[in-house]
C-alpha positions, 0 to 999 in steps of 0.5 A: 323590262331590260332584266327580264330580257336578259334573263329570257336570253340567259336561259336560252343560251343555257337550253342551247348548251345544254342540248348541245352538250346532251347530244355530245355526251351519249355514254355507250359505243357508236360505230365511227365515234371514240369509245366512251371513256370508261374503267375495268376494275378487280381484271384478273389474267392480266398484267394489271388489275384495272384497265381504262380505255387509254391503257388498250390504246395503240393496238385492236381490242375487243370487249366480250360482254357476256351472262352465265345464262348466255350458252352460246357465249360459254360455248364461244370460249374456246374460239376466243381463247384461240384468238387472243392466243394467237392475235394477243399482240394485236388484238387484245380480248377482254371478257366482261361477264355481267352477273344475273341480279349481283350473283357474282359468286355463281358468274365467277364459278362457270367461268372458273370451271371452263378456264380450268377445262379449256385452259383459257388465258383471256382476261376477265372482269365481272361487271356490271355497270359498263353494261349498264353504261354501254345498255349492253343487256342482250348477249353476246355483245361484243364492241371491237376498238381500232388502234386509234379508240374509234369503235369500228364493229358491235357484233355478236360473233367474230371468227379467227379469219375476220380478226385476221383481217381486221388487223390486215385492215380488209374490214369484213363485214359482221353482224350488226346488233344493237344496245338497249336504247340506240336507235334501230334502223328495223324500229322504223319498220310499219308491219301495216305497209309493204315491205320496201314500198316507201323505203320501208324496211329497205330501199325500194331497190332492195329485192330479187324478184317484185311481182303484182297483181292489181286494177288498172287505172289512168296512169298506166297505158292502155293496152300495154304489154312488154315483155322481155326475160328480166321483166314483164308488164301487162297493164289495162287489160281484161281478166281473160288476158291475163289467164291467157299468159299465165297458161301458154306464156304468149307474150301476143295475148291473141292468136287469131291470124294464121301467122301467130305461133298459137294459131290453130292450137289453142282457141283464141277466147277464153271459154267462162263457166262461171256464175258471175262473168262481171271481172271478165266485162271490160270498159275502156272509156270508165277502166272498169274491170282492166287489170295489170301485172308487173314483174321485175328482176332486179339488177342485184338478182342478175348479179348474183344468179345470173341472168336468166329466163324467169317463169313469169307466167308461172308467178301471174298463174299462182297469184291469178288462183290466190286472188280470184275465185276461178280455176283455169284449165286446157281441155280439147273440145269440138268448136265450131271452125272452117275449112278451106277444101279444093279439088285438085282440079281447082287447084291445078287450075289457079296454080299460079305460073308465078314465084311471087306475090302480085298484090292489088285492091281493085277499088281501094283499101279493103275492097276486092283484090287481085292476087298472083302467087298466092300462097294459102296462109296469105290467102285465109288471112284475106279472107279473114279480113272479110267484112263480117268474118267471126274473128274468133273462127279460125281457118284449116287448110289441110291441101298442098300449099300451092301458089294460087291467082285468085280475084275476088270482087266482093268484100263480105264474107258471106259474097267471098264464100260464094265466088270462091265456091264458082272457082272450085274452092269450098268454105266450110263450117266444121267442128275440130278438136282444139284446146280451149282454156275453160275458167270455172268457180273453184 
């Protein structure tokens, strides 16, 4: 029992090594760690023929592996001719071409035949097993080593002026590819879920611009709207809402009080001429059919664009004609309205001998009032506070806006129409011509 013990030990500290030492032993370049140790023979244009890694020590080198298949690695030379001539103390470029299925003669022949055109001076070795031992197998591959045998870039290209930095130790930035089996950070990408949601493809603060349109649900407020130039937010509202800022930009949603910017310009609800109206019936209590939009700048856009007002109701009409079955569109059309008309005789005799508002309810809150200095806007806003007043309805006033001392001791609008009608002042129900947003079935 002893023995068998000691054997199961023996073998775990064995798998333990093992394990240990195949994590310590990868055999290709990895950015930060020292390059593997490795050997270039048959080096010609150098002042040796075979060259290990212990040999570069003590200055930069890179190593160009490339195929004669590869054009932009053939059309690459030149550059790299002129980069080992002038960085050649510092910077010492190797060029490793890698021969497609062991045909060395023909490698040999295209490079032969380009040193002679370009008179390139870099050193050259044909080799495949570094390739294989560094899984280089896309081209071209190019592994840059600092003074010290550390691996500081795997690139594809590397121009004059980054070399030059890289020597002044600045560190630019270059592309970043990868060998044949090394973890890739893009491997991790799930094409079946959003880009960045989760980190996947990036960090979820990775983007310029995030726009979305969905349903509404419990844990969003409920009828919430924030606005700002870098950033809107609609949640738990109806459809019509949404159509209503995608196509005037009102961050206010209604305009049905004298006082909003819209009032009287455009008619505050959405005119439905569709088959099925059932996305624009709402629910608060179930949050059925409540909708919500968010869109976002990121700090990252701002730094590099600059801050600046962004179209957002722009974006929320597009997405609103991608997702839905509807089509939105301003027409002028006569609905039904009222209008406020006074004799100037009337007016002459309510005008008010005072500057400004004297405001009372008679019997509380809501119940008839006495005004002096009244002006018109306050005045249809009153009336529009009258119980049973069609909110919807909106109120024209085309006199002088004289200030007026106005008692009203009713509370309904029907009574408030009549007693205004004893002091001279008319409540008429008319047709204008006003913009109406009218949603069909595309």
């Amino acid at each position: 029992m002893k023995n068998y013990r000691y054997i199961l030990i023996l073998l775990f500290i064995a798998f333990k090594t093992a394990f240990a030492n195949s994590k310590d032993s990868i055999n290709y370049p990895v950015i930060g760690k020292p390059i593997p140790q490795f050997t270039l023979q048959n080096v010609k244009y150098f002042n040796k023929t075979t060259i290990t890694n212990e040999d570069l020590k003590g200055k930069w080198f890179l190593l160009d592996f490339w195929g004669e298949y590869c054009v932009s690695c053939i059309a690459s030379f030149p550059k790299m001719n002129e980069i080992n001539k002038e960085f050649g103390t510092d910077f010492q470029i190797i060029m490793i071409g890698v021969p497609h299925k062991q045909r060395l003669v023909t490698i040999e022949q295209v490079y032969e035949k380009f040193r002679k055109m370009h008179n390139l001076l870099m050193p050259i070795v044909y080799d495949n097993k570094l390739a294989d031992q560094f899984q280089a197998k896309a081209f071209p591959h190019q592994v840059i080593v600092d003074p010290n045998g550390v691996v500081r870039y795997i690139t594809t290209n590397v121009s004059k002026q980054d070399v030059a930095d890289i020597i002044s130790g600045k560190y630019p930035t270059l592309s970043r590819v990868y060998n044949a089996i090394e973890p890739k950070p893009f491997d991790q990408f799930e094409k079946d879920r959003p880009l960045l949601a989760n980190g996947n493809g990036g960090d979820e603060s990775d983007y310029y611009l995030r726009s979305v349109l969905t349903k509404g649900n419990e844990r969003m407020p409920l009828f919430y709207i924030y606005a700002t130039d870098n950033q809107i937010h609609l949640l738990n509202l109806p459809l019509d809402h949404f159509y209503k800022y995608g196509i005037t930009g009102d961050r206010e949603i209604s305009w049905i009080f004298p006082h909003d910017d819209l009032y009287g310009k455009l008619w505050p609800e959405v005119v439905l001429e569709i088959k099925d109206s059932t996305l624009f019936r709402s629910d608060y209590k179930t949050k059925s059919n409540l909708f919500a939009y968010s869109a976002f700048v990121s700090d990252e856009y701002r730094a590099q664009f600059g801050s600046h007002e962004i179209d957002f109701p722009s974006l929320l009409r597009k997405e609103l004609e991608l997702i839905f079955p509807f089509k939105a569109v301003v027409e002028r059309r006569l609905m039904p309205c009222y209008e406020i008309f006074a004799s100037e005789r009337s007016l002459k005799k309510l005008k008010s001998e005072k500057n400004e508002l004297e405001f009372k309810w008679l019997d509380g809150k809501n119940t008839g009032f006495e005004a002096k200095a009244m002006n018109i806007e306050n005045f249809k806003s009153k009336l529009m506070g009258s119980l049973g007043f069609p909110l919807s309805t909106p109120i024209f006033y085309d006199g002088p806006d004289t200030l007026l001392d106005i008692t009203l001791k009713t509370v309904r609008f029907e009574d408030r129409i009549k007693e205004l009608k004893e002091m001279g002042i008319e409540v008429r129900s008319v047709e204008r011509e006003i913009d109406v947003i009218v949603i069909r079935d595309k």
